[in-house]
C-alpha positions as CSV (number, residue, x, y, z in Angstrom):
1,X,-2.5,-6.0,27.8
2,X,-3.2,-9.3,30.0
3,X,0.2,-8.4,31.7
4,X,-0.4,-5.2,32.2
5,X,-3.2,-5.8,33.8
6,X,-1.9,-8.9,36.2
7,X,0.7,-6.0,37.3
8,X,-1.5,-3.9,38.3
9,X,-4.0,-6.2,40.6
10,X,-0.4,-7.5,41.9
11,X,0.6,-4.1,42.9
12,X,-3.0,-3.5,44.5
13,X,-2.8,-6.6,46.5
14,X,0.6,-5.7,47.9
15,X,-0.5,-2.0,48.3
16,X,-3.4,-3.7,50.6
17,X,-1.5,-6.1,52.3
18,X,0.9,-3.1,53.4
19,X,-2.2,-1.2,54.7
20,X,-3.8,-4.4,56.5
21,X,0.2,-4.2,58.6
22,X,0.0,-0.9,59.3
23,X,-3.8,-1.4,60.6
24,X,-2.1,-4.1,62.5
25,X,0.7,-2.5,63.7
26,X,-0.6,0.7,64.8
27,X,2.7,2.7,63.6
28,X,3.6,4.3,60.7
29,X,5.0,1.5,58.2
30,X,7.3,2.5,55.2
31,X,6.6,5.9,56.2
32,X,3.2,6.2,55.8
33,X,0.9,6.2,59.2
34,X,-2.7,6.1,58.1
35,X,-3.2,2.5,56.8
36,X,-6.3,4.3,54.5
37,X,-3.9,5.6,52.3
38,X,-2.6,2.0,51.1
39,X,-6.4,1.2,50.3
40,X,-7.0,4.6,47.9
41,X,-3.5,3.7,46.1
42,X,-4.6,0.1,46.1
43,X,-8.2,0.7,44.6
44,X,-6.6,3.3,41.7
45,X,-4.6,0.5,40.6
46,X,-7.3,-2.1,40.7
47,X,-9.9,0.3,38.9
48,X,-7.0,0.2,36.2
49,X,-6.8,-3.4,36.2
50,X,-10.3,-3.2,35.3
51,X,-10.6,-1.2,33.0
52,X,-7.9,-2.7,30.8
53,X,-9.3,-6.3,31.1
54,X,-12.8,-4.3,30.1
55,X,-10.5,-3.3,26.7
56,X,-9.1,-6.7,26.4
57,X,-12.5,-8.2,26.1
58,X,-14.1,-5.5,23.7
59,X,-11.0,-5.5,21.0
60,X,-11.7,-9.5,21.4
61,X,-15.1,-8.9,19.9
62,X,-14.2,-6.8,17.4
């Protein structure tokens, strides 16, 4: 589950840092021209990453 959840922050910091070069840019990169839709993929998989280290912790209580 740690892995799973590294993944995921990993693919929400790449996700960001390919808005923050569009927002740079000013062009469409990788096909996609609004730089806010990296950050709403971005925080989906960082709300995951969450929530699984948030079930990590509780099953380590239990």
């Amino acid at each position: 589950m740690k892995i799973i959840c590294k993944i995921l922050v990993i693919i929400g910091a790449v996700l960001m840092l390919f808005g923050f070069i569009t927002f740079l840019k000013g062009s469409a990169f990788l096909g996609v021209g609004y730089p806010v839709n990296y950050f709403h993929a971005a925080t989906s998989f960082l709300v995951l990453a969450l929530c699984s280290k948030f079930i990590c912790e509780f099953k380590k209580k239990e």
